[in-house]
N, C-alpha and C positions, 0 to 999 in steps of 0.2 A: 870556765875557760878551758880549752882544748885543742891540743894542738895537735898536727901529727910530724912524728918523727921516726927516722930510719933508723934501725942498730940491726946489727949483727948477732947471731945468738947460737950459742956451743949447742952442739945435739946434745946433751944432755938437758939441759932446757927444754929445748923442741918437743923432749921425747916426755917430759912434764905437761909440757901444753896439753898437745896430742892424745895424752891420758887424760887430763881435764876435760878437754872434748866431747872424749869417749863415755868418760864419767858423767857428766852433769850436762850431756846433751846444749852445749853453748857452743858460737862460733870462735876462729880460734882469738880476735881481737878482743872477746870478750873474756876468753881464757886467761889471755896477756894479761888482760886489764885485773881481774879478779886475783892473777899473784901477785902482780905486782905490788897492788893492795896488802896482801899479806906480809911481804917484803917490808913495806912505807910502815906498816904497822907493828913489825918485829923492829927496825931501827928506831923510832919514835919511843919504843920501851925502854931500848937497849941505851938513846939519849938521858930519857928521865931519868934512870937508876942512876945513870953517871951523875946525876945533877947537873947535865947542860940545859936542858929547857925547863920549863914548869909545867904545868899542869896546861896552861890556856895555850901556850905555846903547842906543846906533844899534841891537844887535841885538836888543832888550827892545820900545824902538817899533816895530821892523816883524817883529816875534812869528819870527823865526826865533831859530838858536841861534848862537852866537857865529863857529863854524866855518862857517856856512852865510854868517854876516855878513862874515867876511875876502870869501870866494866873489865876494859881491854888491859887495862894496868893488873887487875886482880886477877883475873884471868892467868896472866903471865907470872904472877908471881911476885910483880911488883908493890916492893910499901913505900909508901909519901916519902916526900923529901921535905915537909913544911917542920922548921924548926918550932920547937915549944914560941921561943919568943915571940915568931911570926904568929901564932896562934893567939897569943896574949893580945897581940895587937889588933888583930883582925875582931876578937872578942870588945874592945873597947871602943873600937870605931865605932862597931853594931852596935852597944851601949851607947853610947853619944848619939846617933842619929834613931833609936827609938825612945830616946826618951832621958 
């Protein structure tokens, strides 16, 4: 889904785009779109270390896929937030249903 919407943007921004542009030969909606991105995917990190979302959640807001999300998580720096307990339990469930 895709919508379009109006904002306003500080020259400092602009002048981000504008180099993006320049750099990687894209128009400038595409520029927008590409940090944005980056932006959605720096707050999604900065969520999970706090332990506001999990794992499915962080990978859901910044539309990749779970596997792609550890990636983006490691990348940054970030370590799991899944407590030993939760591990335990996830391990017995998996026991229980093979077997």
């Amino acid at each position: 889904m895709s919508s379009v919407k109006t904002v306003r943007l500080p020259k400092s921004l602009i002048k981000a785009i504008l180099h993006r542009v320049r750099i990687e030969k894209v128009d400038e909606s595409t520029a927008i779109r590409q940090l944005l991105a980056l932006g959605v995917e720096d707050y999604v990190v900065k969520l999970y270390r706090e332990g506001k979302v999990t794992l499915g959640e962080a990978s859901t807001l910044a539309s990749v896929s779970p596997r792609e999300m550890i990636d983006i998580l490691l990348a940054h720096g970030a370590k799991g937030n899944i407590r030993l307990d939760q591990q335990r339990k996830a391990i017995e469930f998996i026991n229980k249903r093979l077997g």
